[in-house]
C-alpha positions in Angstrom: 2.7 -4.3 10.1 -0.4 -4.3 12.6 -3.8 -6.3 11.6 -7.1 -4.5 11.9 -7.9 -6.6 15.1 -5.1 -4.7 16.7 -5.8 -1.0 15.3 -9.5 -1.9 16.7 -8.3 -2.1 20.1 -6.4 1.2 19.6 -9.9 2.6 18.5 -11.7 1.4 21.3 -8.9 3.7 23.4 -9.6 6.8 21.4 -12.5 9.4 22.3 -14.5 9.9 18.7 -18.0 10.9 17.7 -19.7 10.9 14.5 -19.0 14.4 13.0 -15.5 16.1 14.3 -16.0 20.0 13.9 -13.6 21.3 11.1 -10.7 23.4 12.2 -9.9 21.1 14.6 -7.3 18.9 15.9 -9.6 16.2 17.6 -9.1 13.6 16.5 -12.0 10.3 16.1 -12.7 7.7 13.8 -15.9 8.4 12.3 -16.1 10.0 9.0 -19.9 11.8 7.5 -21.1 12.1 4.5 -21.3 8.2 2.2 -19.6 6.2 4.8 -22.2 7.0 8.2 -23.4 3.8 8.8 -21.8 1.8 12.3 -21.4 -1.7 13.1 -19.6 -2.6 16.1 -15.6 -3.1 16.2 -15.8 -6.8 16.8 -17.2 -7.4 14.2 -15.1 -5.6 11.7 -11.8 -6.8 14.0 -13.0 -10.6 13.1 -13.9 -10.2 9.6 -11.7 -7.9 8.1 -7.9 -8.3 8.2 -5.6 -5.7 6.6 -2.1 -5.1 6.9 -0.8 -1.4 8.5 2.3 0.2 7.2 3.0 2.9 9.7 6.5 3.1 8.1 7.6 2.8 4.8 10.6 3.4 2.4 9.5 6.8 1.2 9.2 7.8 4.6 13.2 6.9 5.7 14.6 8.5 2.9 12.4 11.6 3.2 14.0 11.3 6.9 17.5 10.6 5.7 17.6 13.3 3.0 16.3 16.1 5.7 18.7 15.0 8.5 21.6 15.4 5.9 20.9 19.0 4.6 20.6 19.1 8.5 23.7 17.6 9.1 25.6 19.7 6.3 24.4 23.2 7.5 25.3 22.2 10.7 29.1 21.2 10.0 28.7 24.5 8.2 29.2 22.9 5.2 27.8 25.0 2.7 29.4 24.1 -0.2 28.6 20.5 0.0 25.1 21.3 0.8 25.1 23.7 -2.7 26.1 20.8 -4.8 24.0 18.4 -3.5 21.0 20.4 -4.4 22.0 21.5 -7.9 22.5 17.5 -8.7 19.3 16.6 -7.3 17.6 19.6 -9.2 19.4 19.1 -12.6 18.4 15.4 -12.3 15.1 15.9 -10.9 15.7 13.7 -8.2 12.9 12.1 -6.1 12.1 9.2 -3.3 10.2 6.5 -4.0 7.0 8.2 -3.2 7.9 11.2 -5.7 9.0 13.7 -3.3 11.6 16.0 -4.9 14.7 15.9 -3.0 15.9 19.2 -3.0 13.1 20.3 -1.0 13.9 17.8 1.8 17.6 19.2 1.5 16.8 22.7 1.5 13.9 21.8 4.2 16.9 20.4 6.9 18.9 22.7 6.1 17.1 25.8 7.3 15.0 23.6 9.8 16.9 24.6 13.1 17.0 28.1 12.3 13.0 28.3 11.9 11.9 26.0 14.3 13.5 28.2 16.8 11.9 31.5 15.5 8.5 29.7 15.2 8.6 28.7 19.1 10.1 32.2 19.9 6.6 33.9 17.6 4.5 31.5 19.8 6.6 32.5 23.1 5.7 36.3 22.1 9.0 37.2 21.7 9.1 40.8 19.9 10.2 40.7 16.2 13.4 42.7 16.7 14.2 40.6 20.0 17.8 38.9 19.4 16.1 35.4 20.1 14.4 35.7 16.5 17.2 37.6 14.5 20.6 35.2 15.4 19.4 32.5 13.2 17.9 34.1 10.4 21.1 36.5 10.4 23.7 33.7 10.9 22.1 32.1 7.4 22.0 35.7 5.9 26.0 36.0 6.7 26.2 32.6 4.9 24.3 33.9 2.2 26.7 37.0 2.1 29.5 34.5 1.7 27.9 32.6 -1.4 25.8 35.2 -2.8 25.9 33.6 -6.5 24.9 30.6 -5.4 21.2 29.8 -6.3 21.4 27.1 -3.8 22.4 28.6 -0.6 19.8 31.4 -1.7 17.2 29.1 -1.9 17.6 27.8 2.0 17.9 31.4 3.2 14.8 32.6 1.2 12.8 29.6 2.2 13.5 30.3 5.8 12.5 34.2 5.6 9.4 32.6 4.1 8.5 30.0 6.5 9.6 32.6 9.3 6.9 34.9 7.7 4.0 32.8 7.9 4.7 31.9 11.5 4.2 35.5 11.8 1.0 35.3 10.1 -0.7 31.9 10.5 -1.4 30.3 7.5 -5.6 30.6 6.8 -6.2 32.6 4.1 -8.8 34.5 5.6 -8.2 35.9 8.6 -7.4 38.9 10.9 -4.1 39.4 11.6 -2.0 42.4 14.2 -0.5 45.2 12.8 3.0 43.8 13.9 2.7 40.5 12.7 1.5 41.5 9.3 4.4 44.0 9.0 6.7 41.2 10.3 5.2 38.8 7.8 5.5 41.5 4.9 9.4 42.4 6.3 10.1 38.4 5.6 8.9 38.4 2.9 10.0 40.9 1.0 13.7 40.0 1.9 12.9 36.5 0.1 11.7 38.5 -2.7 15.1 40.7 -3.0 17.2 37.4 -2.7 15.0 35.6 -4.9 15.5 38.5 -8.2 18.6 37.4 -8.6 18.2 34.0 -10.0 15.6 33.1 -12.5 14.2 29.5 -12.4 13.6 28.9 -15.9 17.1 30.2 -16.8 18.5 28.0 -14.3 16.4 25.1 -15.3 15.5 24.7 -11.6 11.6 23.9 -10.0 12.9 24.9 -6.8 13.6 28.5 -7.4 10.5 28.4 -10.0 8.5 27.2 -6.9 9.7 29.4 -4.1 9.0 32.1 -6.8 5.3 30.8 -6.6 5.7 30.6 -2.7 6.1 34.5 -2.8 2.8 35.0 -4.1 1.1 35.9 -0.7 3.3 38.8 0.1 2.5 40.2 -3.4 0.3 43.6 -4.0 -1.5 42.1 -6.7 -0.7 38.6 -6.9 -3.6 37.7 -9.4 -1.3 39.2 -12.1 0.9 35.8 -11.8 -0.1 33.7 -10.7 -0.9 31.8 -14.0 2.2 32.3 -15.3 4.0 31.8 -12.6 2.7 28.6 -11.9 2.7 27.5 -15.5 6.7 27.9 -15.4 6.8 25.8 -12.6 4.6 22.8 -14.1 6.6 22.6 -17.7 9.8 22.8 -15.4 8.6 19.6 -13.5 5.2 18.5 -15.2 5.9 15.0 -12.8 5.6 16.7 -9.8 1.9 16.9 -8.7 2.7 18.5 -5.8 2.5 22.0 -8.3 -0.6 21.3 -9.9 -2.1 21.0 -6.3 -0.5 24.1 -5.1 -1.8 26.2 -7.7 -5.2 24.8 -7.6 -5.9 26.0 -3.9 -4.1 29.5 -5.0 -6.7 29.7 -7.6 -9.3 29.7 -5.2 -10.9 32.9 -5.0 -10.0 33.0 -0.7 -6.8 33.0 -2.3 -6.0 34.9 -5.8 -8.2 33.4 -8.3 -11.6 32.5 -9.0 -13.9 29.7 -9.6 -13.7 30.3 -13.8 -10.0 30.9 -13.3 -9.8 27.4 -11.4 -11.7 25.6 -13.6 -9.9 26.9 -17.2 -6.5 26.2 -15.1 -7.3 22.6 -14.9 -8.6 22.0 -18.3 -5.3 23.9 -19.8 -3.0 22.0 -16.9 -4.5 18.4 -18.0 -4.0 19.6 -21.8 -0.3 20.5 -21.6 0.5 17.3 -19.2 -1.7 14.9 -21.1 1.3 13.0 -22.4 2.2 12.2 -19.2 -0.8 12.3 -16.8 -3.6 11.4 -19.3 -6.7 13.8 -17.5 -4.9 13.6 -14.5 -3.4 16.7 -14.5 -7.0 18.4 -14.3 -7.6 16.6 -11.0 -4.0 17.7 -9.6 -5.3 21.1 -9.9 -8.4 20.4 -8.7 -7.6 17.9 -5.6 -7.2 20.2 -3.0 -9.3 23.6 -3.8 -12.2 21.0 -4.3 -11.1 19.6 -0.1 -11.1 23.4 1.1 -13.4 25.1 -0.7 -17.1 23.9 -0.9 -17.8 26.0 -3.7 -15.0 24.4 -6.0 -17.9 21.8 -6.1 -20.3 23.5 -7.9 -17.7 24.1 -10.7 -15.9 20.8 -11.2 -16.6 18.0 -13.9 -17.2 15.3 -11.7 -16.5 12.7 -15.0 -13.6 14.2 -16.2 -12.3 14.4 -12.6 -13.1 10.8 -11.6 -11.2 10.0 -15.3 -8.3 11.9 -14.1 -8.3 9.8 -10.7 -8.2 6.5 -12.6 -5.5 7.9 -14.8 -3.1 8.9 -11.7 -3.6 4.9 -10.8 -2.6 3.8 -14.2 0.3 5.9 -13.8 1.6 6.0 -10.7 0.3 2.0 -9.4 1.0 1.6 -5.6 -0.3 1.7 -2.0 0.7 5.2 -1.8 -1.5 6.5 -4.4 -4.3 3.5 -3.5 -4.2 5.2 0.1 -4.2 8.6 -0.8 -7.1 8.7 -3.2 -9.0 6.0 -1.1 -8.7 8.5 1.5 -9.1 11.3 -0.3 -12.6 10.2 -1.2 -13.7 9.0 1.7 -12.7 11.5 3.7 -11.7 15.1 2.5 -14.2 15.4 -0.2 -16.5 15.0 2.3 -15.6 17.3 5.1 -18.4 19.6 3.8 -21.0 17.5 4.4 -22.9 15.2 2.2 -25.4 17.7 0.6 -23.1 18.5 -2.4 -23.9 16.3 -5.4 -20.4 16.4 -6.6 -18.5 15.2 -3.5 -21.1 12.5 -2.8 -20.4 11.4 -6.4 -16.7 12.0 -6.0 -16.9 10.2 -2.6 -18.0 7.0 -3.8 -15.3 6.0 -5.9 -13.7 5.2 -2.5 -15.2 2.0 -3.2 -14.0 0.8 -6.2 -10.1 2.4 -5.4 -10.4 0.2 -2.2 -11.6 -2.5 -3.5 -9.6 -2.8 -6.5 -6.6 -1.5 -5.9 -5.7 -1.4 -2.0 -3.5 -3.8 -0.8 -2.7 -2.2 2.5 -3.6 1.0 5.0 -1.3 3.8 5.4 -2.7 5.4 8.5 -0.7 8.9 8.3 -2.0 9.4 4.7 -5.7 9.0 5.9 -4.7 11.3 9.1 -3.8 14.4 6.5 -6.8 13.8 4.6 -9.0 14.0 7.3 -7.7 17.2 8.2 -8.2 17.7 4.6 -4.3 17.9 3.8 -3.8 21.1 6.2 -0.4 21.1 7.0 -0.5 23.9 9.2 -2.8 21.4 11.8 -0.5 21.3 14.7 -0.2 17.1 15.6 1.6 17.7 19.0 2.3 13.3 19.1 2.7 11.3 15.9 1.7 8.2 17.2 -1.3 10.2 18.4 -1.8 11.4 14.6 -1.5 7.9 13.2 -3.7 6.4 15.7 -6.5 8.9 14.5 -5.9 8.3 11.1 -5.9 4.1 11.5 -9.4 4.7 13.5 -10.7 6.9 10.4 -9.7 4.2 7.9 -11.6 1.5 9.8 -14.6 3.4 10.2 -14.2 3.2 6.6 -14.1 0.1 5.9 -16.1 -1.0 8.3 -18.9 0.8 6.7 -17.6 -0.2 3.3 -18.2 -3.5 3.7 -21.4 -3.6 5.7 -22.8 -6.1 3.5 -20.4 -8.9 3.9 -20.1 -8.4 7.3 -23.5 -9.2 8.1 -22.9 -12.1 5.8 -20.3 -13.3 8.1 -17.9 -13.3 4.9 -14.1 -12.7 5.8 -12.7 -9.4 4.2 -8.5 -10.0 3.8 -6.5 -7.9 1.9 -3.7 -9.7 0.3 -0.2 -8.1 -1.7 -2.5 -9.9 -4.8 -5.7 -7.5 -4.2 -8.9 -8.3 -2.2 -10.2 -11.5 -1.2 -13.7 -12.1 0.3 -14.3 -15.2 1.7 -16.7 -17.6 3.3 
């Protein structure tokens, strides 16, 4: 746990300006938008104190739970691997910080094989080049060994996904070669005609149900689903926000929806979670089309969203969800500058989240949501990543607390909220 004095001095280290250009992986402390005013490092080292958790729980079983599917496909342990995921899918297993863990499972388990295709695409290596075909075909001969298992065809379509989007690059809009589209569409497909055999509603499993809505992109006309598809997926695991986020950015029109379609997605999403979300389930949906699409703004009810945000903190309490809506408001919302009505109203609720329910700073979380939750933003050193997001969060709350600085007041966040003293 690192004070603010300390992160300062790793700020004062780290080249940043005042308005980073999107698309980017430079990384500097200074947000735009509500938070734009500057006092000087000292004086936010001296007078504000809060503790850093570059590490937490969540984070080591996340690790723990991908180095063992790693470990088990490895040892060539297939079976082990198989039952492991069906428990942790018929249980609905998650970590702490509500990530599901059959997708960490299924994530180390095909990890090896697609981390060495991705840095053979980025080498230039040909598709049909043996470099990129022994690993995808070593997990296809595993699959021919297991081919009723809806486990073991999970990893193996997973990896012809992720594979496939190496080939392609992960904007929505863009221009992609011949070769890599047909590369892309080749991967694709072969998840598709793996993935017909086993239905995830039959099978009571969110995993298949998700890779299901994974395949979307390599669809002729995906619009045709993508409601439905979706809407399986979210009764199948209405906990999981991860989904309703998912679906929200699909619905943008870059993607395969619309504005309308968006907008009557959330209301219909918050209606059929409300037992267990309250309105929150509108603002899952619209979280992250409303961070990557400035347009999403002109659509969205800023009250019922901002109802929905204090709903997730009724609901799920803790420094995770503190940091990430903190964040989220402070920086994200505003990565399209501060002209919008709706993000500059969204963006100040960063005040009241910090101040009433931040305890600590969790740098990596305000990292991904200054890259607006991109997880396709190469980060070449984690520390490096971290660093950027600890300088972001104090520029925050530097700003934040202007006012009391200048008083000379002494900001410290405690495990028992904020305290501001003389």
């Amino acid at each position: 746990m690192r004070t603010l004095a300390q992160i300062a001095q790793i700020a004062r280290r780290t080249k940043f300006w005042s308005k980073p250009a999107q698309g980017t992986a430079d990384y500097g402390p200074e947000g735009h938008g509500s938070f734009t005013r500057s006092l000087s490092l000292p004086d936010a080292e001296q007078l504000v104190h809060i503790p850093i958790c570059s590490t937490t729980p969540d984070d080591e079983e996340c690790a723990r739970l991908r180095m063992l599917g790693q470990f088990l496909a490895r040892q060539d342990r297939w079976s082990d691997l198989a039952a492991k995921i069906r428990m942790a899918e018929q249980g609905r297993s998650k970590t702490p910080g509500g990530m599901p863990v059959t997708d960490l499972l299924v994530f180390g388990a095909r990890h090896d094989v697609v981390a060495a295709a991705t840095h053979a695409i980025e080498d230039g290596v040909p598709s049909g080049a043996p470099a990129l075909l022994s690993g995808i075909g070593g997990l296809e001969a595993v699959l021919s060994e297991h081919n009723t298992d809806a486990a073991i065809a999970l990893i193996v379509a997973s990896a012809h996904i992720d594979i496939g989007w190496a080939w392609r690059g992960s904007e929505a809009e863009r221009d992609v070669a011949k070769h890599r589209r047909a590369a892309f569409a080749a991967h694709f497909d072969r998840a598709s005609t793996i993935l017909d055999k086993f239905n995830g509603v039959e099978l009571n499993s969110p995993a298949l149900a998700a890779a299901r809505c994974a395949l979307l992109p390599g669809l002729r006309d995906p619009h045709v689903r993508i409601a439905d598809d979706y809407e399986d997926l979210i009764d199948l695991d209405p906990h999981n926000e991860r989904h309703m986020r998912a679906m929200g950015n699909h619905l943008l029109p870059r993607w395969f929806g619309s504005y309308e379609q968006l907008e009557l997605e959330a209301r219909r999403t918050a209606s059929r979670t409300q037992d267990i979300w309250g309105d929150a389930g509108y603002s899952w949906v619209m979280f992250d089309a409303l961070a990557n699409d400035a347009g999403a703004c002109d659509i969205v009810d800023v009250s019922f969203f901002i109802d929905g945000l204090r709903d997730i903190l009724r609901r799920r309490p803790g420094q995770v969800s503190a940091n990430l809506l903190a964040a989220y408001c402070a920086l994200s919302i505003m990565r399209h500058g501060p002209e919008l009505p709706a993000a500059q109203e969204i963006s100040a609720c960063a005040d009241w989240i910090i101040r009433d329910y931040m305890t600590e700073l969790h740098p990596l979380i305000w990292a991904h949501a200054a890259e607006g939750f991109d997880n396709a933003v190469p980060v070449t050193s984690l520390s490096r990543f971290a660093a950027h997001g600890q300088a972001r969060a104090l520029g925050v709350l530097r700003d934040l607390f202007e006012d009391e600085i200048a008083q000379g007041l002494q900001i410290v966040f405690t495990p028992d909220g904020l305290q501001i003293n003389a």
